[in-house]
N, C-alpha and C positions, 0 to 999 in steps of 0.2 A: 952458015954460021949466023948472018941475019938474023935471019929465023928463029935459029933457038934463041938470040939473045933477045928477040920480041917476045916470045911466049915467056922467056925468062922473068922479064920485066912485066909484061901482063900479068903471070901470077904473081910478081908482089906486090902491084899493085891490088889485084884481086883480095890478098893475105892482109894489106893493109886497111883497106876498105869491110874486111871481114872483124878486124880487129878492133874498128873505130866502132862497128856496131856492136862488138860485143861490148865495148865501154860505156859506163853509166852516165845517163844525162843528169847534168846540174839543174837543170832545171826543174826536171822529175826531183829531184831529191829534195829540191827549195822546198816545192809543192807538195810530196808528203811530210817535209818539217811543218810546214803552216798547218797540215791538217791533223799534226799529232800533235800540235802546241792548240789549235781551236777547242781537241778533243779533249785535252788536259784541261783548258779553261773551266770547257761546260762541265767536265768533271767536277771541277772546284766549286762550280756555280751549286752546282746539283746536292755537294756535300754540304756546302755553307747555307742552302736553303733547307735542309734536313733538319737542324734543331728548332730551326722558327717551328714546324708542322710538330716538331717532338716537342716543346716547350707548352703548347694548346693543352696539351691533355695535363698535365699538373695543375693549371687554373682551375676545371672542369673539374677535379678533384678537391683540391680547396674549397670550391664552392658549394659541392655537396658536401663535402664536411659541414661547414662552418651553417648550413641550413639546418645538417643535423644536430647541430649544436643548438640552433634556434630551438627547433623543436623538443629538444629536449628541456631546455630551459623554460620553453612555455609550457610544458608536462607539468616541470616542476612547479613552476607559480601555483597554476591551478593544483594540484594536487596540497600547495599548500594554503592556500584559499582555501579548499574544501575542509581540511583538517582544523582552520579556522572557526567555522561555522559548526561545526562536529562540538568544536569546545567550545561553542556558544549555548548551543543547545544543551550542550549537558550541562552548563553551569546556571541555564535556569529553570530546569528541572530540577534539578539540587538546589537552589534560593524556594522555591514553588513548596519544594518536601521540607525542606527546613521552617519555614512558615508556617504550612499546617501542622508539624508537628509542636512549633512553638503553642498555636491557636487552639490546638488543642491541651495544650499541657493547663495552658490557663483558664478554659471551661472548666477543664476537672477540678483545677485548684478553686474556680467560683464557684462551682457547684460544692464544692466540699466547705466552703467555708460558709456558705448559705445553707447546709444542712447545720452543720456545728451552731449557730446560729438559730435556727430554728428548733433546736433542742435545750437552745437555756430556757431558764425559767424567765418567762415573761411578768409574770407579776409583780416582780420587785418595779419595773417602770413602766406605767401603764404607758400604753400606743395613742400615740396622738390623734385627737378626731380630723376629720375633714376640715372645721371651721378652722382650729387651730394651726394646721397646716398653711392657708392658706395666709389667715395675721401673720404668722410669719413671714410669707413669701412676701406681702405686700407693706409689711409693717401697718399694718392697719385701717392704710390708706387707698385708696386704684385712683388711677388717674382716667380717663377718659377723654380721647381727642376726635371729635368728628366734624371733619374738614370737607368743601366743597359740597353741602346740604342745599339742594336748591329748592328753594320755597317761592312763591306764588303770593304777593301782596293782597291789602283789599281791592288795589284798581287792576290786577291783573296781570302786573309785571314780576317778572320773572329775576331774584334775587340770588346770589349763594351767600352760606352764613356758614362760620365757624365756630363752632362750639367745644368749650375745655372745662368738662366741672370733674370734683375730685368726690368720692363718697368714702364714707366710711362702715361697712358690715355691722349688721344693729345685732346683741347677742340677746337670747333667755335667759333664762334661770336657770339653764343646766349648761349655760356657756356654750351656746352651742350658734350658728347663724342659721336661720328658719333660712336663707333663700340658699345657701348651699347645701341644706338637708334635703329644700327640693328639685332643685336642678345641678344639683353637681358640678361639674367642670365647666358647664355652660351657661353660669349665672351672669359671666362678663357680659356674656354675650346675648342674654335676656337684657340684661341694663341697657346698652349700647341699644339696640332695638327700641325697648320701648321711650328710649329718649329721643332718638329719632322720630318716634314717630309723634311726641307729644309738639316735638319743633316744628315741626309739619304742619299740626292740626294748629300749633298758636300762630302761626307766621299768617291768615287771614283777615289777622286783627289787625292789622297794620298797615296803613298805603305807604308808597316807596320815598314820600315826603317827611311822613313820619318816620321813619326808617330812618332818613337822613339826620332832621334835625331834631330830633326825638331820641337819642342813642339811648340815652341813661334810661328812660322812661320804657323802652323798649325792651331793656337786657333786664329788668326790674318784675316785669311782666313775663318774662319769659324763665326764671328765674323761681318765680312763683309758681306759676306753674309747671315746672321738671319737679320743683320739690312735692306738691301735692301730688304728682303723679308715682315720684318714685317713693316717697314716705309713708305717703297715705296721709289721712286726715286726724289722727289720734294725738290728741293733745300729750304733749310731752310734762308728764307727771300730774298734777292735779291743774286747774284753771288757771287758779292763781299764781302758780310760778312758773308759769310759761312763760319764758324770755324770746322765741322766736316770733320777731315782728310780723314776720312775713305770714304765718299759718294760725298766729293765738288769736283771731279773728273768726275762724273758718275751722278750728280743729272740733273734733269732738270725743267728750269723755265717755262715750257707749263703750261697752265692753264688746262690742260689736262693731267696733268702727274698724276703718281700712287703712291694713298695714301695709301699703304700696309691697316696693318690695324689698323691704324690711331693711331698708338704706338709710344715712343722713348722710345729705349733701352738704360739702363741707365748704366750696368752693365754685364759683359759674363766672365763665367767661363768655360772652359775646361778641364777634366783629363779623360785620356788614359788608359786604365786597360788591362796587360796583363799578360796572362795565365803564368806560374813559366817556363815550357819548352819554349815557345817563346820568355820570355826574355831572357833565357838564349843564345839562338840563335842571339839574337839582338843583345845582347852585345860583340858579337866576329866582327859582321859586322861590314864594316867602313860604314860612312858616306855617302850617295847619294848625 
């Protein structure tokens, strides 16, 4: 009876030691709660960290938009830029055609009005000559200014002189002036020349003391001889009524005498220009 009541108790206790291992450890259980709450974290982690990487690609889009926006925008400028200068050029190709077409309309109209023109009759008012044209322009007078003439004294010194005389065109008997009959447009320019060159030739008469203090005496002289040069020597009308002091000395009544060129001087100006050292030299000289 022993006996079985050992073995009886050995297998309960065998039944309850069977029992205890079939039972779930708390501790197992803690440790897979920790590891299904860690897995849930990183879960969360992993979901919460998903829009940051999904949020990237929207910017990257924006951004290529907003380029393609540049781009287009600067399409457009230049494009209208271009359209710009388009209607630049045409509009002065159009001012260009407009012009010549004005420029021409008004040749045609001169020319047509210079035929019309050239088809009146001319004889009702005869055409004016050369000479006449020119009294006109000048009223009858030219003036003559020749400035910085440099002339050569009798002692060698080296002067400039300004010269301003007025003339007046000597006419015929058929109204007409002999030196624009012979030189045409360029009779100023004959006078001018050989006035020059008579200032020239007379400026050796004179030393540069003379010059100084000799003015009147000088311009007198000089004066005299432009008129003989440019007049000629032909007494004005008969002997006896020659009023020019200057030449009724020296004029002559030949019918052969010299018509300079066919001028009266009506007016002679002279002044003497000298260097600041030479006057001051002068002005210690006496008198020649």
């Amino acid at each position: 009876m022993e006996t079985q009541i050992e073995e009886t108790t050995g297998n309960e206790e065998l039944k309850e030691e069977h029992e205890l291992t079939q039972l779930p450890n708390k501790d197992d259980e803690k440790t897979d709660e920790t590891d299904v709450a860690l897995g849930i974290e990183d879960s969360n982690k992993d979901k919460t960290a998903t829009p940051e990487s999904v949020l990237l690609e929207p910017e990257e889009v924006n951004y290529t938009k907003q380029e393609n926006k540049e781009n287009q925008r600067q399409k457009k400028r230049f494009l209208a830029l271009f359209l710009v200068i388009v209607a630049a050029i045409i509009l002065v190709v159009i001012v260009i055609v407009v012009i010549i077409i004005v420029a021409t309309a008004h040749t045609v109209t001169y020319e047509n009005s210079q035929n019309e023109l050239g088809q009146l009759n001319t004889t009702e008012e005869p055409q004016m000559s050369t000479t006449q044209q020119v009294d006109e322009m000048y009223h009858g007078n030219i003036t003559v200014s020749l400035d910085g003439v440099r002339i050569f004294t009798s002692d060698k010194l080296e002067l400039v002189l300004n010269v301003t005389f007025i003339y007046a065109l000597r006419y015929d008997e058929n109204n007409s002036s002999p030196l624009v009959e012979i030189h045409g447009d360029q009779f100023e320019l004959i006078v001018s020349v050989t006035a020059k060159d008579e200032i020239k030739g007379t400026a050796p008469d004179y030393s540069a003391p003379g010059y100084f203090h000799k003015t009147d005496e000088v311009e007198t002289q000089f004066r005299k001889e432009l008129k003989l040069r440019l007049e000629g020597n032909c007494c004005p009308g008969t002997p006896g009524n020659c009023q020019d002091v200057d030449i009724c000395d020296v004029c002559s009544t030949s019918s052969d005498c010299n018509q300079g060129l066919y001028v009266d001087i009506l007016y002679f100006k002279l002044d003497v220009i000298f260097d600041e050292f030479l006057l001051n030299v002068l002005k210690t000289t006496a008198t020649p």
